[in-house]
VMD Tcl script that builds the backbone (N, CA, C; Angstrom):
set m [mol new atoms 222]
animate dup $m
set s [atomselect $m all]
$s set {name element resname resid chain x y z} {
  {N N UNK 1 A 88.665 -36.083 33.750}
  {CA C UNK 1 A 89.638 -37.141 33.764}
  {C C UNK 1 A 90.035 -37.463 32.328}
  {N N UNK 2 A 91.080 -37.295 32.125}
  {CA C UNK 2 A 91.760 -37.617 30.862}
  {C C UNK 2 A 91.605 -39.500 30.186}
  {N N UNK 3 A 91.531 -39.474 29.099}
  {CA C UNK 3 A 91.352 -40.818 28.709}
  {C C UNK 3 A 92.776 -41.466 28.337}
  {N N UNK 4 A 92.668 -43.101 28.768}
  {CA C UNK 4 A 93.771 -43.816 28.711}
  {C C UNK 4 A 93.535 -44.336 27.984}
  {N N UNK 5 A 94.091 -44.502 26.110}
  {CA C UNK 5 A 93.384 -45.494 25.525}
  {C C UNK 5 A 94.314 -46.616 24.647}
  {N N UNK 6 A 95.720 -46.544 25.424}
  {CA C UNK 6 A 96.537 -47.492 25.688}
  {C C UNK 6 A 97.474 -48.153 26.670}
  {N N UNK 7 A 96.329 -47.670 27.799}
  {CA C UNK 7 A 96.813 -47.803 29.084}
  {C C UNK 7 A 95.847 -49.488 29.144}
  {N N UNK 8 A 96.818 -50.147 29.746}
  {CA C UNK 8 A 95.762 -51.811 29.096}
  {C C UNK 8 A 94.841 -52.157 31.163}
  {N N UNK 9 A 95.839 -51.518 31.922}
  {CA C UNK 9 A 95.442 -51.878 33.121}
  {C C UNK 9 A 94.816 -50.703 33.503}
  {N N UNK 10 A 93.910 -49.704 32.617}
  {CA C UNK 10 A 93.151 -48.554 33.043}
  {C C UNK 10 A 92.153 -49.584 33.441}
  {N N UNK 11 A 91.424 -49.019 34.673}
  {CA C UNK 11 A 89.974 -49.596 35.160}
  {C C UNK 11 A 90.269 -50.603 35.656}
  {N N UNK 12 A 91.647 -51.543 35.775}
  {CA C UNK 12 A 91.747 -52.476 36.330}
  {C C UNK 12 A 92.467 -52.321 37.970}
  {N N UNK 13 A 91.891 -52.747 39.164}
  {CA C UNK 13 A 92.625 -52.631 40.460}
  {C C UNK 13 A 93.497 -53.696 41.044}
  {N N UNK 14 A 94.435 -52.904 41.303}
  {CA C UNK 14 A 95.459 -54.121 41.877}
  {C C UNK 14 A 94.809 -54.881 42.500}
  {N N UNK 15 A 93.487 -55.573 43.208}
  {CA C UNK 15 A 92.684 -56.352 43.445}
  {C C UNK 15 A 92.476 -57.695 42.395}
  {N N UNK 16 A 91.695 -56.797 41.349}
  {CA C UNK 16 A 91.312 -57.906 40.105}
  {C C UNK 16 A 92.598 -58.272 39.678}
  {N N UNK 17 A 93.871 -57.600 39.778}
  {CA C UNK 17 A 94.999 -58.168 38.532}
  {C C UNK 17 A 95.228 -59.399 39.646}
  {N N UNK 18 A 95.196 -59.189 40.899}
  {CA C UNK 18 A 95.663 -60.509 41.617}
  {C C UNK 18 A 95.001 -61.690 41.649}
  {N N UNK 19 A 94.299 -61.135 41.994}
  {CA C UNK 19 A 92.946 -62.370 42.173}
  {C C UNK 19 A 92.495 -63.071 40.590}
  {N N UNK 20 A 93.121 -62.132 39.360}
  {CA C UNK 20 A 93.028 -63.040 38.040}
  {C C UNK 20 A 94.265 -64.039 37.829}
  {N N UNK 21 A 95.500 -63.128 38.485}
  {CA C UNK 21 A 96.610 -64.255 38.083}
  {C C UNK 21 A 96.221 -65.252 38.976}
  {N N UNK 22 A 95.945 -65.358 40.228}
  {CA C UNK 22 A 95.732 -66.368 41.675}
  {C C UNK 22 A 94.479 -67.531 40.482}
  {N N UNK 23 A 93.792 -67.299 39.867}
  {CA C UNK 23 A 92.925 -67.802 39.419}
  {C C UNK 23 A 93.823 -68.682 38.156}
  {N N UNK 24 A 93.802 -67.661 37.220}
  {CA C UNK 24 A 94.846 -68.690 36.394}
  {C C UNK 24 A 96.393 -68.986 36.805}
  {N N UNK 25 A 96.961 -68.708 37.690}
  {CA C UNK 25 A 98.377 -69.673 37.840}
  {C C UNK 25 A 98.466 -70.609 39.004}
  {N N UNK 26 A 97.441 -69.732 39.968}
  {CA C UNK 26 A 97.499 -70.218 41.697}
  {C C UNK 26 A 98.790 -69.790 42.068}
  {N N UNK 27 A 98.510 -69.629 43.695}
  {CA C UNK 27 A 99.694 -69.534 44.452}
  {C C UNK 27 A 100.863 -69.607 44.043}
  {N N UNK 28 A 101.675 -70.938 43.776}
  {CA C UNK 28 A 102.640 -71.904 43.957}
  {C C UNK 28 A 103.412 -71.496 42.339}
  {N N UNK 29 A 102.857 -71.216 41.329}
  {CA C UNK 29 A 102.964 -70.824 40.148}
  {C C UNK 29 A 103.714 -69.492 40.594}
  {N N UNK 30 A 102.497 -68.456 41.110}
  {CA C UNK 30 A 102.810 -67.012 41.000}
  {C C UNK 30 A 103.738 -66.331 41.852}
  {N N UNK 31 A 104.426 -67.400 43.360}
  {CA C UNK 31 A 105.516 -67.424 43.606}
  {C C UNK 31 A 106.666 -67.559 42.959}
  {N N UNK 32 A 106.592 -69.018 42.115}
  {CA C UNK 32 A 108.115 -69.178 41.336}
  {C C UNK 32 A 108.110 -68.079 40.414}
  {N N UNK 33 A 107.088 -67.718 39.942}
  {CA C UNK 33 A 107.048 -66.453 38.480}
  {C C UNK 33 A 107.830 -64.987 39.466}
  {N N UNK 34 A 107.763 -64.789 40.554}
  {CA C UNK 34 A 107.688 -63.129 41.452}
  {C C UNK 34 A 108.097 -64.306 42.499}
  {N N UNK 35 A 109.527 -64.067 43.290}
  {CA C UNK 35 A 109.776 -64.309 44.732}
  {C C UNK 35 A 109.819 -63.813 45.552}
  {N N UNK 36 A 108.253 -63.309 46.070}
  {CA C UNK 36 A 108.413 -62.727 47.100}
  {C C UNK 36 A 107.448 -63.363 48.226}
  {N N UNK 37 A 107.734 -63.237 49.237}
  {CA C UNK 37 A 107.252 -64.171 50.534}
  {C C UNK 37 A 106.091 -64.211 50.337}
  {N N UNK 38 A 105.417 -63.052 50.402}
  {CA C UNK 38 A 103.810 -63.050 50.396}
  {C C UNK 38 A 102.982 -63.740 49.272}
  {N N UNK 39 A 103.914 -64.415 48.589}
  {CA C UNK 39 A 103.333 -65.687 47.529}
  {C C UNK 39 A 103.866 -66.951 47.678}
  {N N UNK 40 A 104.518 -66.765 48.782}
  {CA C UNK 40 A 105.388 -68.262 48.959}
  {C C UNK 40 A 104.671 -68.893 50.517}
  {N N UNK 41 A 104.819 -68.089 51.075}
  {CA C UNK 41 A 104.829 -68.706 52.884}
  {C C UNK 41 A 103.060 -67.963 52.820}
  {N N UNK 42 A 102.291 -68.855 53.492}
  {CA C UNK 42 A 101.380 -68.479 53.840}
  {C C UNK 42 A 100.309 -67.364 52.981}
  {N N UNK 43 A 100.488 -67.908 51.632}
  {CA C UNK 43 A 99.801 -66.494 50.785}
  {C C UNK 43 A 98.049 -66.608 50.995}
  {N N UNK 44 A 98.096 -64.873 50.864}
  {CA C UNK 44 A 96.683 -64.766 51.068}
  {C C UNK 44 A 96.276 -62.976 50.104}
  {N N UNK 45 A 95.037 -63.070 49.833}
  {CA C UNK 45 A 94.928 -61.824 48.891}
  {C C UNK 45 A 95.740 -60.665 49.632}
  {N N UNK 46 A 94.785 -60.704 50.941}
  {CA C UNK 46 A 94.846 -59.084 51.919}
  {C C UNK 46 A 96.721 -59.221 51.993}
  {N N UNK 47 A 97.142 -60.222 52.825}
  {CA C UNK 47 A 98.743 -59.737 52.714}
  {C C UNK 47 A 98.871 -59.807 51.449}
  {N N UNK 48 A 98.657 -59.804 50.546}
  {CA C UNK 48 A 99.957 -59.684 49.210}
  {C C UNK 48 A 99.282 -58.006 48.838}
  {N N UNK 49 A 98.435 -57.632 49.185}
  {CA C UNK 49 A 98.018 -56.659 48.459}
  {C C UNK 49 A 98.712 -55.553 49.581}
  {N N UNK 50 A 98.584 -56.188 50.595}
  {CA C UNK 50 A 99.254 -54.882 51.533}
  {C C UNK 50 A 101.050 -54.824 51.482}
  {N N UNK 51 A 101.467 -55.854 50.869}
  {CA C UNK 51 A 102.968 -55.892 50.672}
  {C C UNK 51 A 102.994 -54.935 49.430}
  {N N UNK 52 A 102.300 -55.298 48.139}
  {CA C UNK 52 A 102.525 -54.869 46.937}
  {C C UNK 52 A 102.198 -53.355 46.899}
  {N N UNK 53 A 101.098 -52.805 47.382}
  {CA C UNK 53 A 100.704 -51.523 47.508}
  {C C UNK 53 A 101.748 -50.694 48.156}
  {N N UNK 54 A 102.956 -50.952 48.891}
  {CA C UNK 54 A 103.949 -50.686 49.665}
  {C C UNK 54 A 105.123 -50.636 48.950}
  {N N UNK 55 A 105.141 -51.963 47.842}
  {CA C UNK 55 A 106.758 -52.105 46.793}
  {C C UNK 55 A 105.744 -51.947 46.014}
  {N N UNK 56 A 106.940 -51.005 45.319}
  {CA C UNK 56 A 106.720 -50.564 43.852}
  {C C UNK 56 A 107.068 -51.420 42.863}
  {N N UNK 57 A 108.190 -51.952 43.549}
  {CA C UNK 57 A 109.036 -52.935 42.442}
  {C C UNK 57 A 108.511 -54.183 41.917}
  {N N UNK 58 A 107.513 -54.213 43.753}
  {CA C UNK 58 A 106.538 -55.979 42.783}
  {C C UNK 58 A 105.498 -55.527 42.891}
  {N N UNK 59 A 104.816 -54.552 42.839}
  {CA C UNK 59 A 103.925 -54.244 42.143}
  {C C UNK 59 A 104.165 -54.361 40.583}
  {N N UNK 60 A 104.927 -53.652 40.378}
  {CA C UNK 60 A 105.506 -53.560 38.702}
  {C C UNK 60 A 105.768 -54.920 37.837}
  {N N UNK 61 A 106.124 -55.561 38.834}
  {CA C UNK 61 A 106.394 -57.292 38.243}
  {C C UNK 61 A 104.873 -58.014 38.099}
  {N N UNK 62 A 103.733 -57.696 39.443}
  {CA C UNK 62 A 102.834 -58.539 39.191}
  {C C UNK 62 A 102.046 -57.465 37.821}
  {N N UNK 63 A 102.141 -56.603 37.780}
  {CA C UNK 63 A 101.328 -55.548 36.799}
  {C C UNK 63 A 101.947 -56.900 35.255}
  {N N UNK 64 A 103.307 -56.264 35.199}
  {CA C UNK 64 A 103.594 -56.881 33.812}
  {C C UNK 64 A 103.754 -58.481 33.733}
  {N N UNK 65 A 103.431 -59.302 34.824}
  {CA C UNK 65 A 103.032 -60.747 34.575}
  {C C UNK 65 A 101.461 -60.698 34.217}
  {N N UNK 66 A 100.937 -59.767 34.494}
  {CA C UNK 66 A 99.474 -59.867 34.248}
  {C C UNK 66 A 99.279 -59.416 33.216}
  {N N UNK 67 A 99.997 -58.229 32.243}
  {CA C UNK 67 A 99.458 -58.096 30.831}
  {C C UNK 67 A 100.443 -59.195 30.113}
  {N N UNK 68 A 101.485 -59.691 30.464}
  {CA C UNK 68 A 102.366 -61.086 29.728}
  {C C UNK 68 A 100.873 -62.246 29.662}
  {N N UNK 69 A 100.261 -62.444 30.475}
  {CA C UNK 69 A 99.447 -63.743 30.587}
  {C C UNK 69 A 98.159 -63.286 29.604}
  {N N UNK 70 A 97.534 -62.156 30.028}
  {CA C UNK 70 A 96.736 -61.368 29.301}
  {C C UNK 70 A 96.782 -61.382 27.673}
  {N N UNK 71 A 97.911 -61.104 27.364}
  {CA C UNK 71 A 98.745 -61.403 26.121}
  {C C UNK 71 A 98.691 -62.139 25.302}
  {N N UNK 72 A 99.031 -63.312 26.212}
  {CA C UNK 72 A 99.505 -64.473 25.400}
  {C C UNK 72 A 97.993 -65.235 25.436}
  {N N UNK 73 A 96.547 -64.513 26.025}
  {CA C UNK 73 A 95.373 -65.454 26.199}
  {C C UNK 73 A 95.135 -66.767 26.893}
  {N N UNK 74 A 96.144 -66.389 27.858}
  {CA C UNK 74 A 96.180 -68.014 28.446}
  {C C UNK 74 A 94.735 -68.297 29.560}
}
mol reanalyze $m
mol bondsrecalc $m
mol representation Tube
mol addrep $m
């Protein structure tokens, strides 16, 4: 396996990136930041992970809200 050594979300699973933003923004935050249902109506880990694993597109949004927050050390 080849090494990633500016890959910042190597070793990290779309699991932990959620469950870190859910931790520091909560729900209600990480909806208005990404509008998509599965953070608005009824959010829960398992549906958002089974929506996101499916779109690419918010996958890609929660990826780069998570190295933005990461970032900035919040």
């Amino acid at each position: 396996m080849e090494q990633q050594p500016n890959n910042q979300l190597h070793g990290k699973t779309l699991e932990m990136i959620l469950n870190e933003l859910v931790v520091k923004l909560g729900w209600p935050e990480l909806g208005y930041r990404i509008r998509v249902n599965c953070f608005l109506s009824d959010p829960s880990v398992k549906s958002s992970l089974k929506f996101l694993r499916k779109t690419p597109w918010a996958r890609k949004k929660v990826e780069d809200l998570y190295l933005e927050i990461t970032a900035k050390g919040k």
